[in-house]
Biopython code that builds the backbone (N, CA, C, O; Angstrom):
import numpy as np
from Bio.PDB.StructureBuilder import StructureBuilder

atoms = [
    (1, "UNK", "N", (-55.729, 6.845, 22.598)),
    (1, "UNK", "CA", (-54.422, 6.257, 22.826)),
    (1, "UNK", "C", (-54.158, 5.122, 21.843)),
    (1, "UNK", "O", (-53.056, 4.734, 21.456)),
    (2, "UNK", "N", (-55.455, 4.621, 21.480)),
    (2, "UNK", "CA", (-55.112, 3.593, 20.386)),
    (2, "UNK", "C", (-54.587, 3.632, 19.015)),
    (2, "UNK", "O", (-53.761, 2.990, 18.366)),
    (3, "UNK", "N", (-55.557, 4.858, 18.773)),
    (3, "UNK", "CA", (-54.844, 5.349, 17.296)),
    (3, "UNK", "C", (-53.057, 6.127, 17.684)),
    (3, "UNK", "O", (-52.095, 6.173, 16.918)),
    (4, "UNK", "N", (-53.137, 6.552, 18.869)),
    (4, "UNK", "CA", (-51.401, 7.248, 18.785)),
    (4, "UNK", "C", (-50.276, 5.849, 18.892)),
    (4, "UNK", "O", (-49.181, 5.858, 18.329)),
    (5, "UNK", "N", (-50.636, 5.034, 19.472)),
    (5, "UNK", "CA", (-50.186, 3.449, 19.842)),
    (5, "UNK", "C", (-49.977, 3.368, 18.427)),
    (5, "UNK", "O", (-48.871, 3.719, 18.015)),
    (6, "UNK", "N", (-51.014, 2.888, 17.435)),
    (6, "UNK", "CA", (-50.727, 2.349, 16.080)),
    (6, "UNK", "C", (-50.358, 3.270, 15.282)),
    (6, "UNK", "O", (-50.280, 2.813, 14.141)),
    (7, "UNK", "N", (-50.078, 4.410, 15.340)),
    (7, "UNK", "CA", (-49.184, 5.284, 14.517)),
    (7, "UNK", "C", (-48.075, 6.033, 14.774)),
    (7, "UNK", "O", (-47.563, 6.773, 13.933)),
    (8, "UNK", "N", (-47.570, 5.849, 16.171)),
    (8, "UNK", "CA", (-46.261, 6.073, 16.693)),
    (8, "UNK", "C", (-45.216, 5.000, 16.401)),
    (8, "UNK", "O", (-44.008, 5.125, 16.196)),
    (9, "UNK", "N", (-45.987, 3.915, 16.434)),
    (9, "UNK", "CA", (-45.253, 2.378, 16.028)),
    (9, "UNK", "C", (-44.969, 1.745, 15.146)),
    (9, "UNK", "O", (-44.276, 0.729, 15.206)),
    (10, "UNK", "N", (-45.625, 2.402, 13.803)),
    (10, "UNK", "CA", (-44.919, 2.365, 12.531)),
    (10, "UNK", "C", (-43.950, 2.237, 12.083)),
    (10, "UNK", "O", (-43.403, 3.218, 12.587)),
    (11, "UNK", "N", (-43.051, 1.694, 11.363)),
    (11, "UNK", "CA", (-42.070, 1.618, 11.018)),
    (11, "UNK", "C", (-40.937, 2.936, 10.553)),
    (11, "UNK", "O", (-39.729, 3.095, 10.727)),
    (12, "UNK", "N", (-42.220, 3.901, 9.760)),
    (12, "UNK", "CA", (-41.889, 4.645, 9.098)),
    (12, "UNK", "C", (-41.782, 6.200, 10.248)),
    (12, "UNK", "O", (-41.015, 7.143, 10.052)),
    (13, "UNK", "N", (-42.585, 6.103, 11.187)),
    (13, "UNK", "CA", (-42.944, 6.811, 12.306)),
    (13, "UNK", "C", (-41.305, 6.427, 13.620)),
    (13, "UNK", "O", (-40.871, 7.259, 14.418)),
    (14, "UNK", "N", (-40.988, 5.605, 13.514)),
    (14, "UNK", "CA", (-39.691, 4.912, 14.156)),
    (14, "UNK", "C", (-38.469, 5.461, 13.611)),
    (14, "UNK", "O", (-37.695, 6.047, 14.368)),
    (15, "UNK", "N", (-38.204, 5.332, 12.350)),
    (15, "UNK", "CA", (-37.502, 5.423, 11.677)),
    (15, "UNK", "C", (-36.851, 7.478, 12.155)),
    (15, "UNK", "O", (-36.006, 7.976, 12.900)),
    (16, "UNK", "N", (-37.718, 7.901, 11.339)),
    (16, "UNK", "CA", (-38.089, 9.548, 11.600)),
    (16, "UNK", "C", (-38.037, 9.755, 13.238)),
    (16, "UNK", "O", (-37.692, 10.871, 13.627)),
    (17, "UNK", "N", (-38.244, 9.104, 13.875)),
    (17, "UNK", "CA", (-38.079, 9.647, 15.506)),
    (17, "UNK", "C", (-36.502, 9.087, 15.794)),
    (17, "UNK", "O", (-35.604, 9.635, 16.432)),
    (18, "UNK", "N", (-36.506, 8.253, 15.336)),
    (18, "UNK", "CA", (-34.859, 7.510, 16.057)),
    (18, "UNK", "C", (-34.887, 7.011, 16.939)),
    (18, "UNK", "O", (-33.819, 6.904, 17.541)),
    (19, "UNK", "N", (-36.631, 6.163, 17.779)),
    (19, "UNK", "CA", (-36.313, 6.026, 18.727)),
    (19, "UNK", "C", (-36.969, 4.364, 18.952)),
    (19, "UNK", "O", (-38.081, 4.394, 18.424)),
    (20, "UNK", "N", (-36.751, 3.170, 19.436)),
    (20, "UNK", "CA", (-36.954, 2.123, 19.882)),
    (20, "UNK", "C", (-38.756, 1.866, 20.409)),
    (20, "UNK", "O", (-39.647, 2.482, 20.993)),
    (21, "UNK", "N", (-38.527, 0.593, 19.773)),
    (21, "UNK", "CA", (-40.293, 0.526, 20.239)),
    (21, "UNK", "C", (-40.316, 0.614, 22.091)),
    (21, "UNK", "O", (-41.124, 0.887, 22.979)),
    (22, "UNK", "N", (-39.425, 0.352, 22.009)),
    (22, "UNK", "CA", (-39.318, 0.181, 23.573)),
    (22, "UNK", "C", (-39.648, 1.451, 24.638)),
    (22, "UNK", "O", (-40.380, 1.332, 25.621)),
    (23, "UNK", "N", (-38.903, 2.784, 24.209)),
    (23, "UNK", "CA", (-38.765, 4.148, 23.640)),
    (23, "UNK", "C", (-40.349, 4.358, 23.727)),
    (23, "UNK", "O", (-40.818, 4.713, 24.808)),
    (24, "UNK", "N", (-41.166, 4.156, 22.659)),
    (24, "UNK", "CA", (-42.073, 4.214, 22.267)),
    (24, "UNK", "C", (-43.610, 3.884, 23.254)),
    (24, "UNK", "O", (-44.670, 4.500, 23.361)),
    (25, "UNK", "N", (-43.242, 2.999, 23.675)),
    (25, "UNK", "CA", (-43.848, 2.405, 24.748)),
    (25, "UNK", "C", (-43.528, 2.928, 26.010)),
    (25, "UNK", "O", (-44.470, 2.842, 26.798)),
    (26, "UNK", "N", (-42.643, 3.375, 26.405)),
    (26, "UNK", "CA", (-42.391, 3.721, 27.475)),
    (26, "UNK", "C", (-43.135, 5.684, 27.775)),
    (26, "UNK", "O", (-43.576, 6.223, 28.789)),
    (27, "UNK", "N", (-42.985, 6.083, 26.653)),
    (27, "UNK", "CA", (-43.509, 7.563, 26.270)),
    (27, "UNK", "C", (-45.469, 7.243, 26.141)),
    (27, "UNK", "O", (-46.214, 8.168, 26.462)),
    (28, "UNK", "N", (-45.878, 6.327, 25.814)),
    (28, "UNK", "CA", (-46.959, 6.114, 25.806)),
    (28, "UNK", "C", (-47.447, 5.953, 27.134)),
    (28, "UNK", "O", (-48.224, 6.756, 27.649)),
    (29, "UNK", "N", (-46.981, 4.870, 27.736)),
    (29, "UNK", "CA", (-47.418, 4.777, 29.106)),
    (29, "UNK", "C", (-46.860, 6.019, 30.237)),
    (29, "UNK", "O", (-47.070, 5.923, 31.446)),
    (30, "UNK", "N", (-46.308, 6.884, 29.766)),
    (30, "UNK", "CA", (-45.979, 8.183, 30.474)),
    (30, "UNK", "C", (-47.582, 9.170, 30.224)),
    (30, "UNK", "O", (-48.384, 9.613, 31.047)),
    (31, "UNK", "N", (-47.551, 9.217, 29.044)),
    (31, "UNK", "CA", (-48.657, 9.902, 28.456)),
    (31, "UNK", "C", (-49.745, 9.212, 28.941)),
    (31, "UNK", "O", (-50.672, 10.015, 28.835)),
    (32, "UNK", "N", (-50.214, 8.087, 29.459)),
    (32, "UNK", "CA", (-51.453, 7.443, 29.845)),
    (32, "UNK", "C", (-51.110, 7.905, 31.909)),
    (32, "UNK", "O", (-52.004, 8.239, 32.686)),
    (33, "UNK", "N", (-50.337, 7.832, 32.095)),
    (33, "UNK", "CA", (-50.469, 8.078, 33.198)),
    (33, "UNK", "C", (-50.603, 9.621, 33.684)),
    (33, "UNK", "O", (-50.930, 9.926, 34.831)),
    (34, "UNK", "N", (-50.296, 10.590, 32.616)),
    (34, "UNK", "CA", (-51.050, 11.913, 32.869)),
    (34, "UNK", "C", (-52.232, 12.446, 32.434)),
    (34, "UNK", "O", (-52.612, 13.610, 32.557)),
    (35, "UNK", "N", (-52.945, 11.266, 31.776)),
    (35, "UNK", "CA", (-54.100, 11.655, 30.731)),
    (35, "UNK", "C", (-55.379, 11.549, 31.146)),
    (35, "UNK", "O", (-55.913, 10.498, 31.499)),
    (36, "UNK", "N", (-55.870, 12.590, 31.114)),
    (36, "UNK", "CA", (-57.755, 12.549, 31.255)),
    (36, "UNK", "C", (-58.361, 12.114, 30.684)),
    (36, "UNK", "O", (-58.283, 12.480, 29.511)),
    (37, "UNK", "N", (-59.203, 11.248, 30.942)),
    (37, "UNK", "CA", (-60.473, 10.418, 30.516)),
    (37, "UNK", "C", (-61.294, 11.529, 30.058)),
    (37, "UNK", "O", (-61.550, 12.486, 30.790)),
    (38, "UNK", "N", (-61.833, 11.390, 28.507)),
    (38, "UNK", "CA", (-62.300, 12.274, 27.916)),
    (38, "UNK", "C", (-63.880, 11.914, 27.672)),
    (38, "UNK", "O", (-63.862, 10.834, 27.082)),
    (39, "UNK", "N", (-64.992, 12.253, 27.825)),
    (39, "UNK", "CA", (-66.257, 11.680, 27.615)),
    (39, "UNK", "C", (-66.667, 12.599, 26.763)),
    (39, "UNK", "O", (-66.493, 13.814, 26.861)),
    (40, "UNK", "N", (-67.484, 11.730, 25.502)),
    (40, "UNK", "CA", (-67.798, 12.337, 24.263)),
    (40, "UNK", "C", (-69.348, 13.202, 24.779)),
    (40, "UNK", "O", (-70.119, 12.700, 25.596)),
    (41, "UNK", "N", (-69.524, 14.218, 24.285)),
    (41, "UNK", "CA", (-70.818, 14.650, 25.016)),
    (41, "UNK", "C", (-71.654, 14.937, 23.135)),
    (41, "UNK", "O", (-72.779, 14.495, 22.898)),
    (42, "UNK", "N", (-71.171, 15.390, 22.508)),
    (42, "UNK", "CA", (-71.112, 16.144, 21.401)),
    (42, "UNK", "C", (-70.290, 15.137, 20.274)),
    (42, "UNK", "O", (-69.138, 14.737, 20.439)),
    (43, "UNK", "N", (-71.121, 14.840, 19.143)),
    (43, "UNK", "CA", (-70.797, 14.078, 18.019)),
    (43, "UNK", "C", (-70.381, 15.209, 16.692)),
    (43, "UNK", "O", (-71.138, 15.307, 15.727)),
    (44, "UNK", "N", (-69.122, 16.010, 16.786)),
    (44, "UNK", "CA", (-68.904, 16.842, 15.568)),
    (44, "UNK", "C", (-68.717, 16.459, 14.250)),
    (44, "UNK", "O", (-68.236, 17.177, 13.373)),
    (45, "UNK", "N", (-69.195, 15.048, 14.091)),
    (45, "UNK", "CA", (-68.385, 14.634, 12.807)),
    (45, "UNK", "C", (-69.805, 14.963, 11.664)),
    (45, "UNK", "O", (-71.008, 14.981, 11.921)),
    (46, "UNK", "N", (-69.320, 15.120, 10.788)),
    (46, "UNK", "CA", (-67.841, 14.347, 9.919)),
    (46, "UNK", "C", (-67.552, 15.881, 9.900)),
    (46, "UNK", "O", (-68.247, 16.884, 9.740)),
    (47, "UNK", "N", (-66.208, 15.632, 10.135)),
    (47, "UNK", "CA", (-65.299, 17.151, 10.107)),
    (47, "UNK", "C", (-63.972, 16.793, 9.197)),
    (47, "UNK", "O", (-63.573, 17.681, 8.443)),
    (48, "UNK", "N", (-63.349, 15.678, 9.226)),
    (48, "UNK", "CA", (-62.196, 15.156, 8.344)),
    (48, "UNK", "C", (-62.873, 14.074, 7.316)),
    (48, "UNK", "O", (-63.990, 13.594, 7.124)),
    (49, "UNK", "N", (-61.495, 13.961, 6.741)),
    (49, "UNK", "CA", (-61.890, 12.809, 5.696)),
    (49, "UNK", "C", (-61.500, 11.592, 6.687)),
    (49, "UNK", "O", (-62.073, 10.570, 6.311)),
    (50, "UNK", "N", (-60.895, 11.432, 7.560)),
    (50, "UNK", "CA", (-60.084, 10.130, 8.021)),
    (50, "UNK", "C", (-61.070, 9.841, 9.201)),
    (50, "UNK", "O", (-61.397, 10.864, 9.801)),
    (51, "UNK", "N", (-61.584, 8.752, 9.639)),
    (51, "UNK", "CA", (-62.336, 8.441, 10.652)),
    (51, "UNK", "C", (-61.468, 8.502, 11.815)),
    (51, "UNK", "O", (-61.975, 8.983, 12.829)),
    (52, "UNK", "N", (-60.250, 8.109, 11.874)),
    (52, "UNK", "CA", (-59.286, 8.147, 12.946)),
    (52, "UNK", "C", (-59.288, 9.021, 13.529)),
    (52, "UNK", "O", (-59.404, 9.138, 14.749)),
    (53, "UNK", "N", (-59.076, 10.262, 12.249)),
    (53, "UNK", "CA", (-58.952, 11.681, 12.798)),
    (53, "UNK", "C", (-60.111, 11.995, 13.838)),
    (53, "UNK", "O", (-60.108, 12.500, 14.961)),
    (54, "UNK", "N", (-60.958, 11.564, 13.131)),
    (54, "UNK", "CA", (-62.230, 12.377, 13.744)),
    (54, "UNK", "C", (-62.339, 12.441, 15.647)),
    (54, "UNK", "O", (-62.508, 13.361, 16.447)),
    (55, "UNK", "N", (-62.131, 10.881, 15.782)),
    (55, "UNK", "CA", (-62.148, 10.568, 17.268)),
    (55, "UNK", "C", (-60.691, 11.332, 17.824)),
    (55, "UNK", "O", (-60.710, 11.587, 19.028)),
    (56, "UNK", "N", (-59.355, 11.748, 17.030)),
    (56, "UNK", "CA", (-58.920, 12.581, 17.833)),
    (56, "UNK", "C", (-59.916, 13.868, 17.994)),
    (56, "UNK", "O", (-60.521, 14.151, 19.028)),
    (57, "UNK", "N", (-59.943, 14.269, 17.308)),
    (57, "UNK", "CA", (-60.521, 15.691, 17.034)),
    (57, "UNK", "C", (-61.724, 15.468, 18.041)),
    (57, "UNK", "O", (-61.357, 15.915, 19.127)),
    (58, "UNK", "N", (-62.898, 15.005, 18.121)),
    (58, "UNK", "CA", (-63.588, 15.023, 19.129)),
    (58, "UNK", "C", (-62.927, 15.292, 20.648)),
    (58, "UNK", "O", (-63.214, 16.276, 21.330)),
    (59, "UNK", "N", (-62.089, 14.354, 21.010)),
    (59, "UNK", "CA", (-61.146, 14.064, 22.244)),
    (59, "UNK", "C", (-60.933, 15.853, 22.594)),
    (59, "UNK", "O", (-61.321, 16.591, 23.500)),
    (60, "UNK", "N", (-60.106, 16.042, 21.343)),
    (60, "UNK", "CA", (-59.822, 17.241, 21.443)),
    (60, "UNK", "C", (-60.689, 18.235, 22.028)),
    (60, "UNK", "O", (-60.610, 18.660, 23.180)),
    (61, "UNK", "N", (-61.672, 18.634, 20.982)),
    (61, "UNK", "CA", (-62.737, 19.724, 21.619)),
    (61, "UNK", "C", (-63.128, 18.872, 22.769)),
    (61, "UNK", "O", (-62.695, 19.439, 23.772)),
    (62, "UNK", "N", (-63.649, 17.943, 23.048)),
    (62, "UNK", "CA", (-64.329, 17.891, 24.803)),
    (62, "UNK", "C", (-63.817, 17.891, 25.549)),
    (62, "UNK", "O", (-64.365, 18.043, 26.641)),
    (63, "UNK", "N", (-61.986, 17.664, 25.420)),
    (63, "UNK", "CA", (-61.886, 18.083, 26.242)),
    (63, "UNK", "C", (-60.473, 18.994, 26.284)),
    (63, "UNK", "O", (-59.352, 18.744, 26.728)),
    (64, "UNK", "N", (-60.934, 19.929, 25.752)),
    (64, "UNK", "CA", (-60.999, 21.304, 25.945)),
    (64, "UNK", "C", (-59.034, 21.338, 25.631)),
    (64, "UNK", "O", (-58.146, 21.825, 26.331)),
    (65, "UNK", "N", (-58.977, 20.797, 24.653)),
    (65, "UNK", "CA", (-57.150, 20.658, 24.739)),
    (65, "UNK", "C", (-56.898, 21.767, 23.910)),
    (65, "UNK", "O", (-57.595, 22.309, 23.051)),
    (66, "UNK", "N", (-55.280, 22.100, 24.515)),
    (66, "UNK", "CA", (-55.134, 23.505, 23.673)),
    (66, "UNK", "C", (-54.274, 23.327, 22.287)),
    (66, "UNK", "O", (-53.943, 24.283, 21.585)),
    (67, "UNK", "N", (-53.914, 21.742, 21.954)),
    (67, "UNK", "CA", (-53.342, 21.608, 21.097)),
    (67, "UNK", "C", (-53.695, 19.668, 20.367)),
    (67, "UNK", "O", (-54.005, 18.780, 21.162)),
    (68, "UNK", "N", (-53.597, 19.458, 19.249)),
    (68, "UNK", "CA", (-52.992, 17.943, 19.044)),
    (68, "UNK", "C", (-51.797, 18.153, 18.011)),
    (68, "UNK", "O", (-51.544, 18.958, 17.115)),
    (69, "UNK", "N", (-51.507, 17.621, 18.279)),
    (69, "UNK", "CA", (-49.887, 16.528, 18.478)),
    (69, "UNK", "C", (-50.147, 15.717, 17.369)),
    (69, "UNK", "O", (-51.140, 14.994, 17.289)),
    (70, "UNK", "N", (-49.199, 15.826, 16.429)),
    (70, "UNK", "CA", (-49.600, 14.578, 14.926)),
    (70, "UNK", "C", (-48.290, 15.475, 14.095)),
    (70, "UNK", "O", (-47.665, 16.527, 14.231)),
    (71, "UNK", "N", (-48.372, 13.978, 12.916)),
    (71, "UNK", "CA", (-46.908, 14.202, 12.050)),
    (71, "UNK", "C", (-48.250, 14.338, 10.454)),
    (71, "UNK", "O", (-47.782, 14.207, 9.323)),
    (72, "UNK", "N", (-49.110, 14.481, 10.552)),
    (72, "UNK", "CA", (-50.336, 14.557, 10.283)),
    (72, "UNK", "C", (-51.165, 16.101, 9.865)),
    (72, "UNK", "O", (-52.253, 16.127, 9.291)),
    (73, "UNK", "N", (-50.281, 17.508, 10.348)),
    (73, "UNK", "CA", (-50.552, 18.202, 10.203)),
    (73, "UNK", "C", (-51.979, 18.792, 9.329)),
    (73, "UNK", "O", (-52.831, 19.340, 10.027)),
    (74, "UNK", "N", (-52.232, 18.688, 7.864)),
    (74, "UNK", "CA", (-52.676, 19.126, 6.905)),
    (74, "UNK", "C", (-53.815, 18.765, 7.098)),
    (74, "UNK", "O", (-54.526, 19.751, 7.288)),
    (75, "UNK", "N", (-54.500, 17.602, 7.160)),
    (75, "UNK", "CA", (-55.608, 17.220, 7.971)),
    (75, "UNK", "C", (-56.285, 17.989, 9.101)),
    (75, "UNK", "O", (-57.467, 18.311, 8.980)),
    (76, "UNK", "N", (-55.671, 18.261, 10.062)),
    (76, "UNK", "CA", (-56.260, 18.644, 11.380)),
    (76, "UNK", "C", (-56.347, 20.382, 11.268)),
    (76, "UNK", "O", (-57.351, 20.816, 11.833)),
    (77, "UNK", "N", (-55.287, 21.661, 10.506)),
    (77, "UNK", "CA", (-54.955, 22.467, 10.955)),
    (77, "UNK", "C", (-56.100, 23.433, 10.665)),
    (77, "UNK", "O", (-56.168, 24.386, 11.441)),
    (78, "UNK", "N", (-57.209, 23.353, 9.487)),
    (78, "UNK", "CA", (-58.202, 24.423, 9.469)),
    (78, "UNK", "C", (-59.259, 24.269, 9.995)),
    (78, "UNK", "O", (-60.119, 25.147, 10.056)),
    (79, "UNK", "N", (-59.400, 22.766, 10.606)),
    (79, "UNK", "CA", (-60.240, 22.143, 10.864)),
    (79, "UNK", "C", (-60.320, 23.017, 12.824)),
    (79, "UNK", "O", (-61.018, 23.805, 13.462)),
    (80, "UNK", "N", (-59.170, 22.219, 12.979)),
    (80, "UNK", "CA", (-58.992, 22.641, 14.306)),
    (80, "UNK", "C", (-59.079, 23.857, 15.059)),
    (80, "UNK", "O", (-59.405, 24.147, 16.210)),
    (81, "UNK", "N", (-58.667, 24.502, 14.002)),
    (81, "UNK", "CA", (-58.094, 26.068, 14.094)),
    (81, "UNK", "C", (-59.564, 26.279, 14.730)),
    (81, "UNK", "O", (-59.626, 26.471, 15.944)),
    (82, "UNK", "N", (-60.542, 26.256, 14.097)),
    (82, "UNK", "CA", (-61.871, 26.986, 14.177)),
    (82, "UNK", "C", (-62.551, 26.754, 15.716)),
    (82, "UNK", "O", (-63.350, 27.442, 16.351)),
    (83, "UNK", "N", (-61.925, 25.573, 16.001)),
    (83, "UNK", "CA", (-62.410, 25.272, 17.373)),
    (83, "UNK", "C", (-61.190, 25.762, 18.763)),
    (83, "UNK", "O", (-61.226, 25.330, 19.915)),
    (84, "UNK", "N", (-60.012, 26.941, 18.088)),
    (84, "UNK", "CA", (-59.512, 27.399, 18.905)),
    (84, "UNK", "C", (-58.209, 26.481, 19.503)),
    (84, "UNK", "O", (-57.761, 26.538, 20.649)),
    (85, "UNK", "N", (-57.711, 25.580, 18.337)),
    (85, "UNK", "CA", (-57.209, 24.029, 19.323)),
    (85, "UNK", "C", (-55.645, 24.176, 17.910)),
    (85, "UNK", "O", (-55.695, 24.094, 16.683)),
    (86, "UNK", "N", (-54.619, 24.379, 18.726)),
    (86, "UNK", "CA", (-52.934, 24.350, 18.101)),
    (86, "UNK", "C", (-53.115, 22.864, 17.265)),
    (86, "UNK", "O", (-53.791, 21.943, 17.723)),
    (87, "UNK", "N", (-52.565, 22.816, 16.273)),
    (87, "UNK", "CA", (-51.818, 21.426, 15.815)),
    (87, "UNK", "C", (-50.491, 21.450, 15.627)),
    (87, "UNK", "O", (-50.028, 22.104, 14.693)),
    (88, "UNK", "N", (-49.721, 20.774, 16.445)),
    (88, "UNK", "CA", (-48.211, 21.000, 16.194)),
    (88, "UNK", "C", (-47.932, 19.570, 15.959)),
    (88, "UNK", "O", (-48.690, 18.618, 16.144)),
    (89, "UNK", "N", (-46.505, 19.577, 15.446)),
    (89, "UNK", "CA", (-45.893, 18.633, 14.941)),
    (89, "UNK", "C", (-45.165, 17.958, 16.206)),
    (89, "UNK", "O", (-45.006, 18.826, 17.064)),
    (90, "UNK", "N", (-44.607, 16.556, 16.671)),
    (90, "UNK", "CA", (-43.578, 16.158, 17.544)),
    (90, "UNK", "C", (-43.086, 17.379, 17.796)),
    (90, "UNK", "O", (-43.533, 18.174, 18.623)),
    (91, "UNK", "N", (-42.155, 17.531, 17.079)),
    (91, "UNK", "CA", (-41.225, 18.481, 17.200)),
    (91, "UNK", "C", (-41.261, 19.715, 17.927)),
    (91, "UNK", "O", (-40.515, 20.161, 18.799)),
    (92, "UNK", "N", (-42.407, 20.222, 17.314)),
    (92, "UNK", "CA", (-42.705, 21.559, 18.113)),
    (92, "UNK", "C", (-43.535, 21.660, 19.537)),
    (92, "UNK", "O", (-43.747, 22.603, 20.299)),
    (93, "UNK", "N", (-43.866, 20.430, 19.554)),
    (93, "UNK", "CA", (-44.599, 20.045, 20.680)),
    (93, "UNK", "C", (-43.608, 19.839, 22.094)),
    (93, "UNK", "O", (-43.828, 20.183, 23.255)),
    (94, "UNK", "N", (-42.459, 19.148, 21.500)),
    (94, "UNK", "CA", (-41.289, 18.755, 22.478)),
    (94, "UNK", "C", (-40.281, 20.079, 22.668)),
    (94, "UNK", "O", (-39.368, 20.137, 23.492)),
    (95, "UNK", "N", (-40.642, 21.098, 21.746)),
    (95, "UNK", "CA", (-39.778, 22.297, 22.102)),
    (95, "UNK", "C", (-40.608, 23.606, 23.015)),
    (95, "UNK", "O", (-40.084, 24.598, 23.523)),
    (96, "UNK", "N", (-41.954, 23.238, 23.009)),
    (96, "UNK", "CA", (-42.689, 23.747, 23.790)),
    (96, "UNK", "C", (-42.379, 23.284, 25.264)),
    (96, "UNK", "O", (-41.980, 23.987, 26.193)),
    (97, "UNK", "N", (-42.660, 21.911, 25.261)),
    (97, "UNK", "CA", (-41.898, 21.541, 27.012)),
    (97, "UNK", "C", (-41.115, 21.720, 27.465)),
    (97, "UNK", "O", (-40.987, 22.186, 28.597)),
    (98, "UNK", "N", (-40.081, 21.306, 26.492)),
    (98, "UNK", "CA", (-38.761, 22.133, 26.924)),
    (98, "UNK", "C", (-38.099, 23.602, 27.544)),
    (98, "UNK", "O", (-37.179, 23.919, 28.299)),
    (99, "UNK", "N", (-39.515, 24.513, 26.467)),
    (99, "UNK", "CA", (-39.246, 25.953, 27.740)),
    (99, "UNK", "C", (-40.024, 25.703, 28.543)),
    (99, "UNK", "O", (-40.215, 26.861, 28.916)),
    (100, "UNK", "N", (-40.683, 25.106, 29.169)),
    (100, "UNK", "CA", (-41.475, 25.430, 30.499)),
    (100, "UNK", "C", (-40.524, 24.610, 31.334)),
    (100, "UNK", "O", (-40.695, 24.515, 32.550)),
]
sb = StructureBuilder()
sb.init_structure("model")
sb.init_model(0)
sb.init_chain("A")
sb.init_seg("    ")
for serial, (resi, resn, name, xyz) in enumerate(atoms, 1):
    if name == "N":
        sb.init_residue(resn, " ", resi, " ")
    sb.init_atom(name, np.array(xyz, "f"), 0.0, 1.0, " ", f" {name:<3s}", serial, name[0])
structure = sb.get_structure()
């Protein structure tokens, strides 16, 4: 949550969403209040170049998510792929909820 906190809140990340830190914060603490506590069992790294990444990507495989969520794409997608795990963009992520 820390790394999505400091890179949702970007300026440049704001800008591209259209939406208020306030906005921002409020979608975070939505997302913390549906979110599973993930316990690392398994150390996969180094799998990216970005250390940030990595601790998503762990999160990810342990626990067992069927997708991450990043404006970040290129990084995560062959990586991920192999462990069976979507990388979508905002965008496609929010048009997925939308049909269900």
């Amino acid at each position: 949550m820390v790394e999505y906190e400091a890179v949702l809140t970007r300026d440049e990340h704001l800008r591209v969403s259209e939406l208020a830190l306030d906005d921002v914060e409020s979608i975070l603490n939505s997302i913390c209040q549906m979110a599973i506590e993930v316990r690392i069992h398994w150390n996969w790294r180094p799998q990216l170049q970005d250390q940030d990444d990595e601790m998503v990507l762990e999160a990810a495989i342990n626990g067992h998510a069927e997708a991450i969520i990043t404006f970040n794409r290129v990084d995560f997608e062959g990586i991920a792929k192999r462990f069976g795990i979507m990388v979508l963009s905002p965008a496609e992520a929010l048009g997925k909820v939308e049909l269900r």
